[in-house]
N, C-alpha and C positions, 0 to 999 in steps of 0.2 A: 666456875660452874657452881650452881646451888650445890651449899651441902646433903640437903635431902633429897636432892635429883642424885648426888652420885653416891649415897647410897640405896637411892631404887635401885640406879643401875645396877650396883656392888650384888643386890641380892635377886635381879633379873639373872644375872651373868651366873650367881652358884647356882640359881634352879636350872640353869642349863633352856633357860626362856630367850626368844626371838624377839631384839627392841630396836629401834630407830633412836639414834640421838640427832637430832637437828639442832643449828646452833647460829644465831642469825654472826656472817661475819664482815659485812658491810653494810651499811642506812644511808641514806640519802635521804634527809629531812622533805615536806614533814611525816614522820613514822610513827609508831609510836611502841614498835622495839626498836632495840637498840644493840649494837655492835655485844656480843656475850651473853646473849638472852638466850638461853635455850629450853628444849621441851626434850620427853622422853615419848615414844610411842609404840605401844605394843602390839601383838601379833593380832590381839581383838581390835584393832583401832582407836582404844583410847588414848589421850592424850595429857600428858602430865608435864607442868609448866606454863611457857608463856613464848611465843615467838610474833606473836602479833593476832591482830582483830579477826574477826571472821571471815574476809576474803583470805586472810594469810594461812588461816590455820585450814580450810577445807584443803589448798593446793598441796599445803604439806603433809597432809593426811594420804592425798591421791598420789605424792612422789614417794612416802615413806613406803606403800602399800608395793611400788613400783620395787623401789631399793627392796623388801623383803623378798622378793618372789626372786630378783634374778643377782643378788648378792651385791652387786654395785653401788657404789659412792654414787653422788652427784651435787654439781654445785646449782640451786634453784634461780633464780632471776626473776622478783615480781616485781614490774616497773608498770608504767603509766602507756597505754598502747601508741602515742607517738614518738615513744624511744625505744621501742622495739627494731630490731637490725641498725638501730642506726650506729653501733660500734661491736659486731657478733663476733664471739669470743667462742676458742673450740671448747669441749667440756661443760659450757654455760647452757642451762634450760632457761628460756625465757616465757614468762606467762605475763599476759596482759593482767595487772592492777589496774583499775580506773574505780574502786569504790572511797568515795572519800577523800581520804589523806593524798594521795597523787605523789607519795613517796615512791624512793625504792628500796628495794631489800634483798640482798643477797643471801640466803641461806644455805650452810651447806648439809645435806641426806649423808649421814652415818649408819648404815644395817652393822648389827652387832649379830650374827646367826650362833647357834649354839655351835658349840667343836664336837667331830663326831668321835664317838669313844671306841677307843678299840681294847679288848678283853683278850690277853693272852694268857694262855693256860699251859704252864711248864716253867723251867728255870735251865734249861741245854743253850747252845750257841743260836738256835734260830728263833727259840724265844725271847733270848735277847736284841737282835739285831729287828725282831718285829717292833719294840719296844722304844730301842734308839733310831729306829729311821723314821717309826709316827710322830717324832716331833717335828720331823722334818716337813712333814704334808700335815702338822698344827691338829696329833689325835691328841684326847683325852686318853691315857694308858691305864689298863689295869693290869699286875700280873697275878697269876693265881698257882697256888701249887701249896701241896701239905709238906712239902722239903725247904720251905721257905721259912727262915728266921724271922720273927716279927718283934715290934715293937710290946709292950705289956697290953697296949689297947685292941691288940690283932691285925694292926698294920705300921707299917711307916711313910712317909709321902717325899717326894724328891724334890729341892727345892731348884732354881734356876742356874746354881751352882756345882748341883749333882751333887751336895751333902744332903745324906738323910738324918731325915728329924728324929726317926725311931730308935731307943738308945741302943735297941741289937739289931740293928740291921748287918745284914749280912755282908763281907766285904765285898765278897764276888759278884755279890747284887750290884752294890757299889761303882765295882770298877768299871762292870757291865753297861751302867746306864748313866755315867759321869757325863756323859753328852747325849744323854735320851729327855724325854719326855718333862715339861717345869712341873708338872705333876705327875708323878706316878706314883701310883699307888698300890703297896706289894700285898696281897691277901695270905697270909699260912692257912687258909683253907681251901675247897672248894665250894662253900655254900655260897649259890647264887644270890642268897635272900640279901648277901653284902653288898651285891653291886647292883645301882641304878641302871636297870635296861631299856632304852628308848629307841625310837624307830631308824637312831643313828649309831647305836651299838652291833658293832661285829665283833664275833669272837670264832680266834683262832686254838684250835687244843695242837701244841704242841710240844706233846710230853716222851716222844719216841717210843712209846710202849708202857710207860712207866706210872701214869692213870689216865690214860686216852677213856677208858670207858666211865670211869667215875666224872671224868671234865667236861663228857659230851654229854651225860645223860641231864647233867642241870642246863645245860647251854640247850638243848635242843628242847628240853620242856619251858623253855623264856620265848617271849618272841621278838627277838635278836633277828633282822631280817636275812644276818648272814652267819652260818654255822660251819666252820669248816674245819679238816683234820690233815697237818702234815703225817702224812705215811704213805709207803707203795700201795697199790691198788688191792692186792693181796690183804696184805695187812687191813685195812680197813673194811673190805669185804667182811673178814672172820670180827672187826668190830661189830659192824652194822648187824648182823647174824648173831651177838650176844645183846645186842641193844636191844632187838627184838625177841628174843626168847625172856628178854629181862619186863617185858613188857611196855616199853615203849612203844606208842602208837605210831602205824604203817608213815600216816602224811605229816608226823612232825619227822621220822625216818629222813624220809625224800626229801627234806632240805636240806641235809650234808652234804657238803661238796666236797671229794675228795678224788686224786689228791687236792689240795688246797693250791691255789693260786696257777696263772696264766701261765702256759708251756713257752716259757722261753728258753728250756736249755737251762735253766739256771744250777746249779750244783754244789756253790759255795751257800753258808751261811746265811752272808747278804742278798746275795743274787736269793736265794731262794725268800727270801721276806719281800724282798722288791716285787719277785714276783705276786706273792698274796697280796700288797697292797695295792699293785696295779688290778687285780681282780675285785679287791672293794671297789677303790675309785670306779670301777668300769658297775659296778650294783650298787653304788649311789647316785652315779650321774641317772640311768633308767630308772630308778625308786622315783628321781626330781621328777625326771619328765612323764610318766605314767599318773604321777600326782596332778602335776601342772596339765596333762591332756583331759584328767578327769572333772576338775574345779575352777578350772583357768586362772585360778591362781590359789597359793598356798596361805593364802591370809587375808583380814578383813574379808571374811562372808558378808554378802551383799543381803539384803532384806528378800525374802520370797519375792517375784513379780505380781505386782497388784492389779497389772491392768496393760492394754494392749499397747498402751504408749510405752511403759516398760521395756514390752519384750522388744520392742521395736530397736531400742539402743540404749545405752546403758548411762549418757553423757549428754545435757543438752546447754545452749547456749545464754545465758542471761542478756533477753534482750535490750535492757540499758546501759550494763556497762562493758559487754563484752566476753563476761567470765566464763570458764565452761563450769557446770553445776553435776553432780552428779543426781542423776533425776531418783533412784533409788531412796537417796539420802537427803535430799532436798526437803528445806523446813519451809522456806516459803512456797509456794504457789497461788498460779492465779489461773480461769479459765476467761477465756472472751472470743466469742463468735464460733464457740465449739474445738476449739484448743488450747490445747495446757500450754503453763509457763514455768518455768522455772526460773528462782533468783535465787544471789547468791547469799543478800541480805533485807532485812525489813526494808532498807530505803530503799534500793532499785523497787521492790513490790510496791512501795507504797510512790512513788513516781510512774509505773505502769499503771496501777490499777487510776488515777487521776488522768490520766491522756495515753489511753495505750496507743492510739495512730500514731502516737507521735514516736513509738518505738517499731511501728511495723514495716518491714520492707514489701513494698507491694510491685505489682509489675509495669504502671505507667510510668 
């Protein structure tokens, strides 16, 4: 891989940014990538690299767009439209190629999605086992607590090992999280202004009494989609009633959820973080699709509709060589006899616009 592609990637990955890696891993002459050619592609649709000409690079812009929305790999298939099924392979997309080269190209869709972070607030037995079982479901961990020993910089971070890098990290911390999270990162405070909050951070306050109200009044002034507190219902009540005489506003209130996590019965430690995280999962998977029902999809925004061919459908067919065009994003066009055209490139346009009959299916 380019070196300056993997350190895009390196610094897509720390912003916590949504990229496609495409990476072409078959050719079939003539092409004009080649076996290791790859491109990077981001959540706005730009495209960085090189995977092939302009019928190649539109298809992989419209499967990268695909792979972002519903998190899945894919191997692509752009071949010449009379080898299409003639050997169909499960896994394989196959898109008609016919501009030009008459190669083929096997490309495979890599979605690289940000990991969601999860913020726990305390240093007890359920703080920790929220901490070691986020790595199991692949969270970003924070922990937070003013009884927490830190490093000289105000934290420490945990490497894949479960050695901490910070020279006073604490041991208990230590032993706690020797099989948690490749990063976690301990806070000795509770200032929110340290941790990155994004629309994939939950946080949990789980301090037993001991700053439930200091840990929820930054968490619930962030907008962290999910805010929640281990304690009896009791106890959080007589929370929620200082939170509000503290002046905390009524509707950042009402998204506490307490107690925290799904009633199963849980009582141990573990069982009870199992619990919370099965209630995240269960308020990310409805975040995705309330998203996905509002925009149809989470990435590459399409251009405003300009015109009634637009709204009509979003995708039309290049009538030379087969390709489907996205008519939004479509650079060529042509009209004749009072219909639009869309191609994929100059040449199919410029072989319509010289004998379009000869591209038109009519009904004799």
């Amino acid at each position: 891989m380019d070196y300056d592609l993997l350190e895009r990637a390196s610094e897509l990955n720390r912003a916590g940014a949504a990229f496609v890696l495409a990476t072409v891993v078959r050719a079939e002459k003539p092409t004009s990538a080649k076996p290791g050619a790859n491109a990077i592609i981001t959540g706005n649709g730009r495209l960085t690299g090189w995977v092939g000409g302009s019928c190649t690079e539109r298809t992989v812009l419209s499967q990268a767009r695909e792979a972002l929305r519903d998190g899945q790999p894919r191997l692509v298939r752009l071949s010449p439209p009379e080898k299409l099924g003639v050997a169909p392979q499960d896994g394989v997309i196959e898109v008609a190629l016919t501009c030009a080269s008459g190669g083929t190209l096997d490309i495979y869709i890599e979605p690289h999605l940000p990991r969601p972070h999860l913020v726990v607030i305390g240093h007890l037995p359920v703080a920790l086992s929220l901490a070691r079982l986020g790595r199991g479901v692949g969270y970003e961990v924070s922990v937070m607590g003013p009884d927490l020993p830190a490093a000289d910089d105000g934290r420490w971070t945990m490497d894949d090992g479960g050695k901490a890098t910070g020279s006073q990290a604490p041991s208990s911390m230590v032993d706690g999280l020797s099989s948690g999270a490749a990063r976690v990162h301990v806070f000795n405070s509770l200032d929110f202004s340290q941790v990155k909050v994004t629309p994939q951070t939950y946080v949990v306050v789980a301090s037993h009494g001991n700053y439930d109200e200091e840990g929820l009044t930054g968490a619930l002034l962030s907008d962290a989609p999910y805010v929640a507190l281990v304690a009896s219902r009791r106890r959080a009540e007589s929370v929620v009633q200082f939170l509000s005489e503290s002046g905390i506003p009524p509707e950042r209130l009402a998204r506490l959820k307490y107690p925290a996590g799904l009633d199963i019965g849980a009582v141990t430690p573990d069982e009870i973080a199992l619990s919370i995280l099965a209630e995240i999962l269960q308020v990310r998977r409805r975040l995705e699709q309330e998203q996905e029902s509002e925009d149809g999809a989470n990435h590459f925004p399409l251009p405003p509709v300009e015109s009634a061919e637009q709204a009509a459908g979003l995708e039309a067919i290049d009538p030379v060589c087969g390709m489907t065009v996205e008519i939004a994003t479509a650079r060529y066009k042509s009209e004749h006899a009072g219909q639009s055209f869309c191609f994929c490139a100059a040449g199919c346009k410029r072989s319509f616009d010289k004998d379009p009959h000869k591209y038109l299916v009519t009904g004799d």
